[in-house]
C-alpha positions as CSV (number, residue, x, y, z in Angstrom):
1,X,34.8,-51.5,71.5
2,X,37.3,-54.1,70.8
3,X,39.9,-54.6,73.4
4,X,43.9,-54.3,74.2
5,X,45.2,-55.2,70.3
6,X,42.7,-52.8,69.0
7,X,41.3,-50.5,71.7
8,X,44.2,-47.5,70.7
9,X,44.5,-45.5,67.8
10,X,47.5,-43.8,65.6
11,X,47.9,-41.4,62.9
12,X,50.2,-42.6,60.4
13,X,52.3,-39.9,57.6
14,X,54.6,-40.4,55.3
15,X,57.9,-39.1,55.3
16,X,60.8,-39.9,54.4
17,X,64.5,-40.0,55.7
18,X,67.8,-38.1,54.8
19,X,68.7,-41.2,52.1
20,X,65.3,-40.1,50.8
21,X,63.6,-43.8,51.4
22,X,60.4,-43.4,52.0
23,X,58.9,-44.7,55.7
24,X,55.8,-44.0,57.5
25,X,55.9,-42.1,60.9
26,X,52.9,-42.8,63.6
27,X,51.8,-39.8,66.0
28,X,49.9,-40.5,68.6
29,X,49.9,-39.0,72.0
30,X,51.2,-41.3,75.0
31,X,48.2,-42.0,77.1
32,X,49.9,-43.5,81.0
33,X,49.3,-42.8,84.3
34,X,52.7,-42.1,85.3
35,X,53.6,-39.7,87.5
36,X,56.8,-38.7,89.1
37,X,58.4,-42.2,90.4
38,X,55.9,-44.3,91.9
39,X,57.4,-47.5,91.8
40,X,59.8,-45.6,94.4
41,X,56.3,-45.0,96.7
42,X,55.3,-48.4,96.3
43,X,58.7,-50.3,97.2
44,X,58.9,-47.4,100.2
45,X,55.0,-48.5,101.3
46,X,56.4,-51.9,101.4
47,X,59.1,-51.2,104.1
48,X,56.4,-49.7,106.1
49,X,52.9,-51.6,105.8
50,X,51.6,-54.8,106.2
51,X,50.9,-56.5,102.8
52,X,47.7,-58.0,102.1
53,X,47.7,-61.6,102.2
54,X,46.2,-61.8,98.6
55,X,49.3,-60.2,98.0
56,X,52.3,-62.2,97.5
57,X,55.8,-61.0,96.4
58,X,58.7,-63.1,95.3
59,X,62.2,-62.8,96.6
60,X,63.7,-59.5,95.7
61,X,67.1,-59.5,93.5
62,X,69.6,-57.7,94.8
63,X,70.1,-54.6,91.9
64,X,71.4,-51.5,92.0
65,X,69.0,-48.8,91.8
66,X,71.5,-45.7,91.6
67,X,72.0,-47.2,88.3
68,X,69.6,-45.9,85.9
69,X,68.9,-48.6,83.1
70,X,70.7,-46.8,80.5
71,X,73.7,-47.0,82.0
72,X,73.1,-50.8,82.7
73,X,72.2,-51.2,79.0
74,X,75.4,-49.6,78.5
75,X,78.1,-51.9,80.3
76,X,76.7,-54.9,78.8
77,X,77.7,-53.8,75.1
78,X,79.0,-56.7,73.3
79,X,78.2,-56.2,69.8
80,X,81.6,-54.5,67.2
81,X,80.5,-51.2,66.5
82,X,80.4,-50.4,62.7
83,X,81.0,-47.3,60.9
84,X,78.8,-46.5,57.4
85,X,77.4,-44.1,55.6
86,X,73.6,-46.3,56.4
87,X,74.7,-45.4,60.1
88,X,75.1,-41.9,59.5
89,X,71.9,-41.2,57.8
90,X,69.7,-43.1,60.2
91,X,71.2,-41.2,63.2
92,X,70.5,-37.8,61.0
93,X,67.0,-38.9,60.8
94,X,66.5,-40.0,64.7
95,X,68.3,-36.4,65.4
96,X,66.1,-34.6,63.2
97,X,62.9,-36.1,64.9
98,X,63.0,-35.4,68.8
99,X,59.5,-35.8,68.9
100,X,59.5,-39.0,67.2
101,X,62.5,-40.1,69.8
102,X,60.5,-38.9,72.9
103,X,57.1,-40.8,72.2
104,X,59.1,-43.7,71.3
105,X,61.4,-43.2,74.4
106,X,58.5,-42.8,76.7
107,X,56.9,-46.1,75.4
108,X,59.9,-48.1,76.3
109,X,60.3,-47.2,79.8
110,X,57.1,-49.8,80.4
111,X,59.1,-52.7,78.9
112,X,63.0,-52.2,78.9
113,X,63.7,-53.3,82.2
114,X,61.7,-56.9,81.6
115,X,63.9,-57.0,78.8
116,X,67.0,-56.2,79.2
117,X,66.7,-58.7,82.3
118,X,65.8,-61.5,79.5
119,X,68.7,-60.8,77.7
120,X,71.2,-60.7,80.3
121,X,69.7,-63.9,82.0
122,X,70.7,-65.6,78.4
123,X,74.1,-63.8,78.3
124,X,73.1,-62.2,75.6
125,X,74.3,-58.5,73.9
126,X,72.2,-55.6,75.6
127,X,72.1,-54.0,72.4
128,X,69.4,-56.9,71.7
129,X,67.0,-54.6,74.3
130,X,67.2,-52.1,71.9
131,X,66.0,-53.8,69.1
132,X,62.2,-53.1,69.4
133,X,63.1,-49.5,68.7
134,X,64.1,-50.8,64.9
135,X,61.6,-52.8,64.8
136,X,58.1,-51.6,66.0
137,X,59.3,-48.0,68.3
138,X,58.2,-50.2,71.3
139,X,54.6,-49.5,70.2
140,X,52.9,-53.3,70.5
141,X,50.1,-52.3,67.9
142,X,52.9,-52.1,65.3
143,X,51.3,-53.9,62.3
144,X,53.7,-54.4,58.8
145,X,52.4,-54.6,55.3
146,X,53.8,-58.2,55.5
147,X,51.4,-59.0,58.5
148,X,54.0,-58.6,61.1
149,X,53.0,-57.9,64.7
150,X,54.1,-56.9,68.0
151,X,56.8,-55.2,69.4
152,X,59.3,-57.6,67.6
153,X,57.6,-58.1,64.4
154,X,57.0,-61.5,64.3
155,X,54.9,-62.4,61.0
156,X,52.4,-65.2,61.7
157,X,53.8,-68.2,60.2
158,X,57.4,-67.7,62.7
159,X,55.3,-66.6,65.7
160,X,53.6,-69.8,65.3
161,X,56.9,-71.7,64.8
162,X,58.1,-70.3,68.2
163,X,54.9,-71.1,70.6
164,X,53.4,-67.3,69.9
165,X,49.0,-68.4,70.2
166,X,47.4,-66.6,67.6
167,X,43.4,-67.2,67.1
168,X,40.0,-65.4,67.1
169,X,40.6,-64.2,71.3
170,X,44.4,-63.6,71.7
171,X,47.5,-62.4,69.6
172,X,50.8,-63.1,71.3
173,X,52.9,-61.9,68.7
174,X,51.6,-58.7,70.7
175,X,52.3,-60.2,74.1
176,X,55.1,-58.3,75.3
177,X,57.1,-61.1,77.8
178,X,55.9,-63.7,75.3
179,X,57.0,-61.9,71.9
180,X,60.7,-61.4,74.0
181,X,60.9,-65.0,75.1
182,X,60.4,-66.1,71.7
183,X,62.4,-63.3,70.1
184,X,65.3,-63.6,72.2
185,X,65.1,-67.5,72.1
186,X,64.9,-67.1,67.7
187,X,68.3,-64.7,68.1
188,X,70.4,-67.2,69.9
189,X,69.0,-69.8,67.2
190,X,70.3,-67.8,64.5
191,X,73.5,-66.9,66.4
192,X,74.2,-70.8,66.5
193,X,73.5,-71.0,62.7
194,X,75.8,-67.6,61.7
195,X,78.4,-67.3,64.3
196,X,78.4,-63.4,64.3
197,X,75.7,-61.4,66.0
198,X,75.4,-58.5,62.8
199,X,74.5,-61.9,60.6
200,X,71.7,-63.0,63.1
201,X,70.7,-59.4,63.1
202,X,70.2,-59.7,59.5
203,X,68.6,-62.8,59.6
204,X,66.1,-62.2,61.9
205,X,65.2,-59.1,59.5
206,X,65.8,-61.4,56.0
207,X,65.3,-64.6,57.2
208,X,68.0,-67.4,57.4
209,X,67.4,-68.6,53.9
210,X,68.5,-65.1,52.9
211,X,71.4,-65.1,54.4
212,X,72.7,-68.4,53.8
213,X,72.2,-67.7,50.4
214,X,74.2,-64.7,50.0
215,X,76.8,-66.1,52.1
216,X,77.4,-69.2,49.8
217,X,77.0,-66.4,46.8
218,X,80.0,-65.1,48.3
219,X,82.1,-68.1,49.2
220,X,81.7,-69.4,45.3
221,X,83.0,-66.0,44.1
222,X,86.2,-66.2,46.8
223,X,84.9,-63.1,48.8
224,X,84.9,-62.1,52.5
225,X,81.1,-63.8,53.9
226,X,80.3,-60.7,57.0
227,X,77.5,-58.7,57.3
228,X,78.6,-55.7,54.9
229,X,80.5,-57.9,52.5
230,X,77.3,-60.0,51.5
231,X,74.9,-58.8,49.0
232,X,71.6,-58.4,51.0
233,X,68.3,-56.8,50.2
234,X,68.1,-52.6,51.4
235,X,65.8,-52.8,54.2
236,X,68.7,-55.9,55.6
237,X,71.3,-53.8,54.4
238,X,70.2,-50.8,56.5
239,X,69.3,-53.1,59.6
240,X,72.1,-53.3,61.6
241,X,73.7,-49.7,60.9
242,X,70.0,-48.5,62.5
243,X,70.6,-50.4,65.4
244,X,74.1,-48.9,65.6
245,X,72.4,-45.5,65.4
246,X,70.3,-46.5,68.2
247,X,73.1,-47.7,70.2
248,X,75.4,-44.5,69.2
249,X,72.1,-42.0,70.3
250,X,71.8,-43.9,73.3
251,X,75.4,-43.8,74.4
252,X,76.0,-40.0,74.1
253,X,72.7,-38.8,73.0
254,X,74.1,-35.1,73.5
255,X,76.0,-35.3,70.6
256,X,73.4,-35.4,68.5
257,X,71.6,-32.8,70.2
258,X,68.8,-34.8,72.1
259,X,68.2,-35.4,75.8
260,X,67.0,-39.1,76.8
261,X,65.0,-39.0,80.3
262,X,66.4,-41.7,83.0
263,X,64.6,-44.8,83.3
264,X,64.7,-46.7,87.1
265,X,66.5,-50.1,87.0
266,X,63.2,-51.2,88.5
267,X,60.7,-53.7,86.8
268,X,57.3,-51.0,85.2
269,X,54.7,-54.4,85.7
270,X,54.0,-56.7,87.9
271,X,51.7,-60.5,87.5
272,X,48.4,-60.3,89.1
273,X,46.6,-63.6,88.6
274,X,42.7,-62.9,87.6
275,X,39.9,-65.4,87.5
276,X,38.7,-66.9,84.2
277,X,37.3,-64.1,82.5
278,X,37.4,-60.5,83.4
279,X,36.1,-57.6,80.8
280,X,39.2,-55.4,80.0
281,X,37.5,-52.3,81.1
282,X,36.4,-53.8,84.3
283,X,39.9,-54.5,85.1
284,X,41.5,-51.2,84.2
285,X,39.1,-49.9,86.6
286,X,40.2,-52.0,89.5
287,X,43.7,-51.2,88.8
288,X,42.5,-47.8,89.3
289,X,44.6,-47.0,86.0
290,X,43.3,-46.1,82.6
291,X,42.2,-48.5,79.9
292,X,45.0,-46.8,77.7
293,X,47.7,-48.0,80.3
294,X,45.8,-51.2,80.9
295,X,46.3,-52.4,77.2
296,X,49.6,-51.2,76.7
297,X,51.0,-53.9,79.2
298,X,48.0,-56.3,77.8
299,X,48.2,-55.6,74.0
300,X,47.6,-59.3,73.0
301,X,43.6,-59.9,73.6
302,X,41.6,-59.2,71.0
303,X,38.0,-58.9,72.7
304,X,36.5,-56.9,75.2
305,X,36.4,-60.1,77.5
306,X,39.4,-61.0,78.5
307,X,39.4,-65.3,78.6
308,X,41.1,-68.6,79.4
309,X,41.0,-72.3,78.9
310,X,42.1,-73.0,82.8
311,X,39.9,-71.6,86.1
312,X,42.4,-68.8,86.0
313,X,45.3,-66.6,83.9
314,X,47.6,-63.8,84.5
315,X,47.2,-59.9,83.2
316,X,50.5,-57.2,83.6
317,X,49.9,-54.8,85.6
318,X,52.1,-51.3,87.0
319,X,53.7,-52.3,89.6
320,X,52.1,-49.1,91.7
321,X,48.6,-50.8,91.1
322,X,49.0,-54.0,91.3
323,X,48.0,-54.7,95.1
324,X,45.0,-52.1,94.6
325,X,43.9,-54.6,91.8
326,X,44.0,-57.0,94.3
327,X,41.9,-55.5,97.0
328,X,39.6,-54.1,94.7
329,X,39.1,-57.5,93.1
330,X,38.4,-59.2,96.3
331,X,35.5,-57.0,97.4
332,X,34.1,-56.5,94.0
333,X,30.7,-58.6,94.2
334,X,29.4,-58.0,90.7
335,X,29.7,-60.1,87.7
336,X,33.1,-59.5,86.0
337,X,32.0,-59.6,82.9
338,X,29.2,-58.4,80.6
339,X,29.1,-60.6,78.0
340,X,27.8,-63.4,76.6
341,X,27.7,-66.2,73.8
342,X,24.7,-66.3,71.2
343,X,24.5,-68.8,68.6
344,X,23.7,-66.5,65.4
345,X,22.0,-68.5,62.3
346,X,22.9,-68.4,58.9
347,X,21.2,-65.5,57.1
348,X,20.3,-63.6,60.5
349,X,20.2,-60.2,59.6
350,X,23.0,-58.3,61.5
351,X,20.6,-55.4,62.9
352,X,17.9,-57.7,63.9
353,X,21.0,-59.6,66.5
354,X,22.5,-55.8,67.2
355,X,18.9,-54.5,68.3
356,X,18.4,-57.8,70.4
357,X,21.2,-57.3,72.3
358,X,21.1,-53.4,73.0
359,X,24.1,-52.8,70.6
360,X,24.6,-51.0,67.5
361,X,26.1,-53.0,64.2
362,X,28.9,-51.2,64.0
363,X,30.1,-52.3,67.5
364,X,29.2,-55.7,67.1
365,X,30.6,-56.2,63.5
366,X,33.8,-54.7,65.5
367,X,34.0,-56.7,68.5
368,X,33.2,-59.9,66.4
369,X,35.8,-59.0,63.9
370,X,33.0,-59.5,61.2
371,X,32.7,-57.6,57.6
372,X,30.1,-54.9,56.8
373,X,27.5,-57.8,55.3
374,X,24.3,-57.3,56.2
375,X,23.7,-61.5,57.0
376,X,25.6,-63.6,59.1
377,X,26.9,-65.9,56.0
378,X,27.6,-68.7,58.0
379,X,26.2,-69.8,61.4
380,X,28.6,-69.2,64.3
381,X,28.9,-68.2,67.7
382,X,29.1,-64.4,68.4
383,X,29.8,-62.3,71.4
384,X,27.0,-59.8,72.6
385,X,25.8,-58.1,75.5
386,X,24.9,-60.2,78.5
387,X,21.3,-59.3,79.1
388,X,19.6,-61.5,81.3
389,X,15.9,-61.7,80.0
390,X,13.6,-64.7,79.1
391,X,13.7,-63.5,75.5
392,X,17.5,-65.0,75.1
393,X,17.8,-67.2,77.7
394,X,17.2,-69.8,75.3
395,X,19.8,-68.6,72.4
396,X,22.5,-68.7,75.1
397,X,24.9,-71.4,75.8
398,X,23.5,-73.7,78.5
399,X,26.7,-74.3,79.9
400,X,28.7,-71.0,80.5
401,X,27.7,-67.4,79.7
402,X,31.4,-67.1,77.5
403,X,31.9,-70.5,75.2
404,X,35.9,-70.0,75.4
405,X,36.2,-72.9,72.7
406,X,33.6,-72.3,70.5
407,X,34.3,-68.6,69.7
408,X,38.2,-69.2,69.4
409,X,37.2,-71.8,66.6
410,X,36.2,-68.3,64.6
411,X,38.6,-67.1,62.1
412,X,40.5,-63.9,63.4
413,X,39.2,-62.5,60.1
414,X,36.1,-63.2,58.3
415,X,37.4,-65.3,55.1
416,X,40.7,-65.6,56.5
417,X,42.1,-69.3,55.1
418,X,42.7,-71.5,58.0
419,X,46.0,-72.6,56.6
420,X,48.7,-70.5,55.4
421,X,50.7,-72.4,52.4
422,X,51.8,-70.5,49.4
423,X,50.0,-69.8,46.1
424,X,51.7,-69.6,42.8
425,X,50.9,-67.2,40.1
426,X,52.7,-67.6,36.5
427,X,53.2,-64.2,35.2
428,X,51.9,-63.8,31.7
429,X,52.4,-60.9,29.1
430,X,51.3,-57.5,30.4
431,X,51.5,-58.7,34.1
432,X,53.1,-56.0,36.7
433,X,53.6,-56.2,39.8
434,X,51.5,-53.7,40.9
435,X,48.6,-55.3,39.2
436,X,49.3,-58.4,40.3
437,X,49.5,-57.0,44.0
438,X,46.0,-55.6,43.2
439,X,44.7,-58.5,42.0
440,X,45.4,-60.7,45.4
441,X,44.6,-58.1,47.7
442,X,48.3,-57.6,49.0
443,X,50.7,-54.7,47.8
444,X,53.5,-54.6,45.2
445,X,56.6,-53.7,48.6
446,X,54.9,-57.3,50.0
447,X,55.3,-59.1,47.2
448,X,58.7,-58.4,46.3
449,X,59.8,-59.2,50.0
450,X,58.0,-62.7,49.9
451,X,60.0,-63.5,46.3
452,X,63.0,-61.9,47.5
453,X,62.8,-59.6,44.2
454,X,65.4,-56.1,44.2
455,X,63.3,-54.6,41.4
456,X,59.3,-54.7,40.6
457,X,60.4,-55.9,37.3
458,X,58.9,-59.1,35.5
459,X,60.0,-61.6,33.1
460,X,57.0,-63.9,31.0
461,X,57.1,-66.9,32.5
462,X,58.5,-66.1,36.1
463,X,56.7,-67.7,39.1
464,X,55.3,-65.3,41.6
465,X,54.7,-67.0,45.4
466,X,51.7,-65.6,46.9
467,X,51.1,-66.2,51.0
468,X,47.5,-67.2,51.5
469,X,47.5,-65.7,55.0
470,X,49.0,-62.4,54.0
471,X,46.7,-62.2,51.0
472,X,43.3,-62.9,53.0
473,X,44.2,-60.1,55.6
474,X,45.4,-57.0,53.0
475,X,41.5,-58.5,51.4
476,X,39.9,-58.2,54.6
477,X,38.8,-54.7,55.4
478,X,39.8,-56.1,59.0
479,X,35.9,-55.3,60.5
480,X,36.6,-52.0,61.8
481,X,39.9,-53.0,63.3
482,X,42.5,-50.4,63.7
483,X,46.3,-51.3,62.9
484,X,48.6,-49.4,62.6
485,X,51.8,-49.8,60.2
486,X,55.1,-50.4,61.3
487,X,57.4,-47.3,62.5
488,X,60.2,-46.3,60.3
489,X,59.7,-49.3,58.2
490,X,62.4,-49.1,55.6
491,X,59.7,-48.9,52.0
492,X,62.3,-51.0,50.0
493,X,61.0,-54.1,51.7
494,X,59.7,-55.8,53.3
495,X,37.0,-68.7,88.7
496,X,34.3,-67.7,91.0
497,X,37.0,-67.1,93.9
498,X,38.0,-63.4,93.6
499,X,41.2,-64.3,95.8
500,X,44.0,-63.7,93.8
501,X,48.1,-63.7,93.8
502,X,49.8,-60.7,92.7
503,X,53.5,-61.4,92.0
504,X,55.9,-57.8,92.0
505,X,59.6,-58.9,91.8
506,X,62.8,-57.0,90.4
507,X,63.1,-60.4,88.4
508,X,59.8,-60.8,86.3
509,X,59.3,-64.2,84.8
């Protein structure tokens, strides 16, 4: 069993919306522990009890918690309201999908607060908060045809650009304060470069180069350069009337015939700080919350094993368990994690290693991220079962049980190229797109977005960019790894000590 990024499942279906563009829809039930309020319990047992000294909490902002967080989202509007047909149809299609509105709903309440407190602290629109509801439906497994992650969609080439760590143990495209430091951060870039927040909107979706492009387009021809003058591809063009759906459904949602539950203007998650490596499971179970909850605050890690580079790191947890995390932790006087390094060989059969270690291939191909080949084609490390016998003492690392380093030198994906720079692929007589999407391993909706193409039209003679990175994971069949396509994506493009700190503030940093 893999961990956070991959441990939860989805169903995805097409559909399509009233404008008859085809999107794909993920059901999935909404697996939390939540009951009731019980951040109110938890800041009430405060008042009353003693806290733990293991347990230390940071000075509490003074907030108004009559006020539910819609209605705070509300009063810091700041972005013109537009009126268009695109708006129209997408608030048809959210109206005409309670369902779809309620899972997505009830996966926000875990990280709106955190971010609308980003956004504010940056003076920023609080229509921005709402943005992961375009974007991914606040689901953190969101995963685009174009590789995009997280529940701002970073692809992996502007994640990098923007600090997000990606390698073989975390993804932090999926690492929900992360992701929003760096989203928000990429919006006020773009709000710099444009002026006008419906541009930056459309870059972020586009990218800059986009944009400028059409906006120059414009200026040569004498015609009016804002968002719904310039000539921009559908998905960009239907970008900001969805967030103004968003915003409109929000605002009165009983207008459109749907009821929105209140969210406390409290903070969902609290920092606990956790020695050096810690199986996911294990933790979960000290937080006395399920795994499901555990990895939708922790969506980032990759492995069972959850690892760092320094003596110690920090997991999210609900606010409510936080401080039982901490107690537990401290009297818990078995190993924290069950895992181990083992050096495979080239050419070691894959069953003889899964048989060693008391684990069958299919788990270990799928916590190692490896394809269904029989042999281990190249020697590298691998993480199995910790078993501690004389048979394997001497295949394990001398050193540590977990070699941090030497497993994140793995590619995320077996094949995977280690660098991502653009191939180039002439197109010949009888080439189609869809053949040449095919051919590299990607799709034909991929491929036009990368080239910036508004038909799957070809000319003899045309160059087609390929990205290697995008390429070598549509080729992959990802080992076993379950992600799970975008929501609503628009088809036209696109330590040893066990004493720990617990931080549970109204600001979360």
């Amino acid at each position: 069993m893999l961990c956070c990024g991959l441990a939860l499942s989805q169903q995805t279906i097409a559909d399509t919306n009233v404008s008859g563009v085809e999107i794909e829809v993920i059901t999935e039930s909404v697996d939390s522990d939540l009951v009731g309020d019980p951040v109110q319990d938890f800041l009430s047992d405060i008042d009353t009890n003693e806290v733990d000294q293991s347990y230390q909490q940071d000075a509490i902002v003074d907030i108004d918690s009559d006020i539910d967080l819609w209605s705070r989202i509300k009063t810091g509007y700041a972005i013109p309201n537009i009126k268009s047909q695109y708006t129209t149809n997408h608030e048809t299609w959210y109206a005409s999908r309670p369902d779809y509105m309620r899972r997505m709903l009830e996966r926000s309440q875990k990280y709106l607060f955190h971010i609308v407190e980003e956004v504010e602290k940056r003076g920023m629109p609080t229509e921005i908060a709402l943005l992961p509801m375009i974007e991914s439906a606040f689901n953190p497994q969101a995963y685009s045809r174009s590789a995009a992650s997280g529940i701002w969609q970073f692809i992996p080439s502007t994640g990098k650009s923007f600090g997000l760590q990606q390698n073989w143990w975390v993804d932090n495209r999926r690492d929900v304060t992360a992701a929003t430091n760096a989203a928000l951060t990429y919006l006020q870039k773009l709000h710099g470069m444009f002026g006008t927040w419906d541009l930056a909107l459309a870059a972020y979706n586009a990218g800059e180069g986009t944009v400028q492009r059409a906006i120059n387009k414009n200026r040569r021809q004498g015609l009016p350069t804002d968002y719904e003058s310039l000539s921009l591809p559908p998905e960009t063009r239907n970008y900001v009337p969805k967030l103004q759906a968003i915003k409109n459904i929000v605002t009165d949602p009983e207008r459109f015939g749907l009821k929105i539950n209140s969210i406390p203007n409290r903070p969902y998650f609290a920092r606990v700080t956790t020695p050096k490596q810690i199986d996911a499971k294990l933790a979960a179970e000290l937080a006395e919350i399920s795994l499901e909850e555990f990895c939708s605050l922790n969506p980032s890690y990759n492995r069972p094993v959850i690892t760092a580079t320094n003596d110690k790191h920090q997991l999210l947890l609900p606010v409510w368990a936080a401080e039982r995390f901490a107690t537990n932790l401290a009297n818990y006087d078995k190993p924290l994690t069950n895992w181990q390094t083992y050096n495979a060989k080239r050419g070691e059969r894959m069953d003889n290693i899964a048989q060693k270690f008391g684990i069958n291939v299919a788990q270990l191909r799928s916590v190692n991220g490896l394809t269904s080949a029989k042999k281990m084609r190249t020697a590298q490390p691998m993480l199995v079962p910790a078993l501690q016998t004389d048979q394997t003492e001497n295949d394990l690392d001398s050193e540590q049980a977990i070699n941090v380093t030497a497993l994140e030198k793995n590619n995320m994906y077996e094949g995977e190229p280690k660098l991502s720079s653009p191939l180039i692929h002439k197109v010949k007589r009888g080439d189609t797109l869809h053949a040449l999407a095919d051919k590299y391993g990607t799709d034909s909706k991929a491929l036009m977005k990368i080239n910036h193409l508004k038909s799957s039209k070809l000319k003899v003679g045309q160059t087609i960019k390929l990205n290697t990175t995008n390429v070598a994971v549509n080729k992959s069949n990802r080992s076993s790894t379950k992600k799970v396509s975008l929501k609503h994506r628009v088809k036209s493009k696109k330590s040893k000590s066990r004493n720990i700190k617990v931080r549970s503030s109204i600001r979360i940093r």
